[in-house]
C-alpha positions in Angstrom: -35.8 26.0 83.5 -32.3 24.9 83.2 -31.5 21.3 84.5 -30.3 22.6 88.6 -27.6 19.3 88.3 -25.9 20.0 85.0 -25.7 23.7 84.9 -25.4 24.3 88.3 -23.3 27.9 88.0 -25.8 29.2 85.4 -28.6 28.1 87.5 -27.6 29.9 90.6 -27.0 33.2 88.0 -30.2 32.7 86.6 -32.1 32.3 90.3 -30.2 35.6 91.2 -31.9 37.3 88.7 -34.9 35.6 89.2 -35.0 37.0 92.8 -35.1 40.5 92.5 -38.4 42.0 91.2 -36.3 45.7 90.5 -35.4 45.8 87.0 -33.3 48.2 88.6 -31.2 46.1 90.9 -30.8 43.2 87.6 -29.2 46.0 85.4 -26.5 46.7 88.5 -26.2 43.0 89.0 -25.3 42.7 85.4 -23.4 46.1 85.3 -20.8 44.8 88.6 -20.2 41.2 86.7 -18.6 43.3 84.0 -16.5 44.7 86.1 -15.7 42.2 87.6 -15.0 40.0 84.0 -10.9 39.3 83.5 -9.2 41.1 80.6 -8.5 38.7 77.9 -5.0 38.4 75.7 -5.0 41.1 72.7 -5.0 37.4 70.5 -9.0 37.0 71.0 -9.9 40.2 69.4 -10.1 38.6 66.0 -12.8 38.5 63.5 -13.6 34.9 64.2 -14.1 35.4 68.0 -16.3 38.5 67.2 -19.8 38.1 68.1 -22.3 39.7 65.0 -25.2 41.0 65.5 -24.1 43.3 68.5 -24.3 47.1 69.0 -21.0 47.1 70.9 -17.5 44.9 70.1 -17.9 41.9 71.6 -15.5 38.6 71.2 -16.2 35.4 72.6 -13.2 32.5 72.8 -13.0 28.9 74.0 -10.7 26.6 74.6 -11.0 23.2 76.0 -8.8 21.2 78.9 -9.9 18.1 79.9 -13.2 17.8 77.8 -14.3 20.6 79.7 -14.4 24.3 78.3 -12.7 27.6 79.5 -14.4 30.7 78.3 -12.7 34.4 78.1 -14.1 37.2 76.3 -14.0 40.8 75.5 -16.9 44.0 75.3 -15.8 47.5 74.8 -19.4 48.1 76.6 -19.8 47.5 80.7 -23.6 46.2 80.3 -22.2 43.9 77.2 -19.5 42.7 79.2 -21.4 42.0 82.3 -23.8 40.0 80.2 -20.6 38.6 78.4 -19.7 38.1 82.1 -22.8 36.1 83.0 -22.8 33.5 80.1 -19.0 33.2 80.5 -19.7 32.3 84.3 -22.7 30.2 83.8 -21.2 28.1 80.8 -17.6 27.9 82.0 -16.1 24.1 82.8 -18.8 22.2 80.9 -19.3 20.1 78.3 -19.2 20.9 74.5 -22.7 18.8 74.3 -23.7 20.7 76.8 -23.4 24.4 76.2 -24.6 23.0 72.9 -28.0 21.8 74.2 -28.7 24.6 76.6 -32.4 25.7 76.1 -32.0 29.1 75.5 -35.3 29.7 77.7 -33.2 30.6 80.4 -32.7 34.4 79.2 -36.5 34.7 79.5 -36.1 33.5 83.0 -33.8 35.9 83.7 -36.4 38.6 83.9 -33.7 40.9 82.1 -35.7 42.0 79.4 -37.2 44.6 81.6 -34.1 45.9 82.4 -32.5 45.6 78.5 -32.7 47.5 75.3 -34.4 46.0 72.8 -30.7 45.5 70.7 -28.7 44.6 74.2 -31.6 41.3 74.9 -30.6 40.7 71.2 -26.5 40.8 71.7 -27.2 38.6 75.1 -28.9 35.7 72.4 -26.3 36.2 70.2 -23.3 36.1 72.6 -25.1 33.0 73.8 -25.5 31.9 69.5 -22.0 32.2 69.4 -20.7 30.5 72.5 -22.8 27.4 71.6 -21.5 27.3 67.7 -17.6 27.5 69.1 -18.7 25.0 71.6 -20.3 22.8 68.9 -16.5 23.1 66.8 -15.4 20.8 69.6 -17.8 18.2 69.3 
């Protein structure tokens, strides 16, 4: 489980999940996030913010103020962007080191691979992949 303290926004995403035993109700959980996800500048859709590996576009940027980083991000897909939407609200305003040594158990805990394609669960780890190596450029 992720540490309730340090990750506290991604830990109360996480238990949301956690709660609802409809596959169902996770998918439209994920689905209103992304709607709910601001637009980003045109300037992030560049190769280096693009996340690989995913069916859909998906571009992933951060920037840092005050050791703490500020995520924004892009899917031309409304599940790919609500999960975009999840990460970006569980790992906004921490640490490099610590989006860096997030135990990436916390997908499982989700309980979304019920409610995920096969290739989306994938694009969720790699969206995550990618977050952590940008956040890692900090360090």
């Amino acid at each position: 489980m992720v540490n309730q303290e340090k990750y506290n926004n991604l830990s109360k995403l996480v238990e949301k999940l956690k709660k609802s035993e409809d596959p169902k109700r996770k998918y439209e959980y994920i689905l209103w996030l992304g709607k709910k996800l601001k637009e980003p500048g045109n300037e992030i859709l560049i190769e280096e913010n693009k996340v690989k590996g995913c069916v859909s576009e998906v571009f992933v940027k951060a920037n840092i103020k005050g050791g703490k980083l500020f995520w924004e991000g892009y899917s031309d897909a409304l599940i790919t962007k609500g999960l975009l939407a999840f990460l970006i609200s569980g790992l906004n305003e921490l640490t490099p080191n610590e989006v860096v040594e997030i135990d990436k158990k916390f997908i499982e805990d989700t309980g979304l691979k019920t409610s995920l394609t096969p290739s989306r669960s994938n694009g969720f780890l790699n969206i995550l992949l990618k977050m952590q190596s940008q956040a890692n450029e900090f360090l």
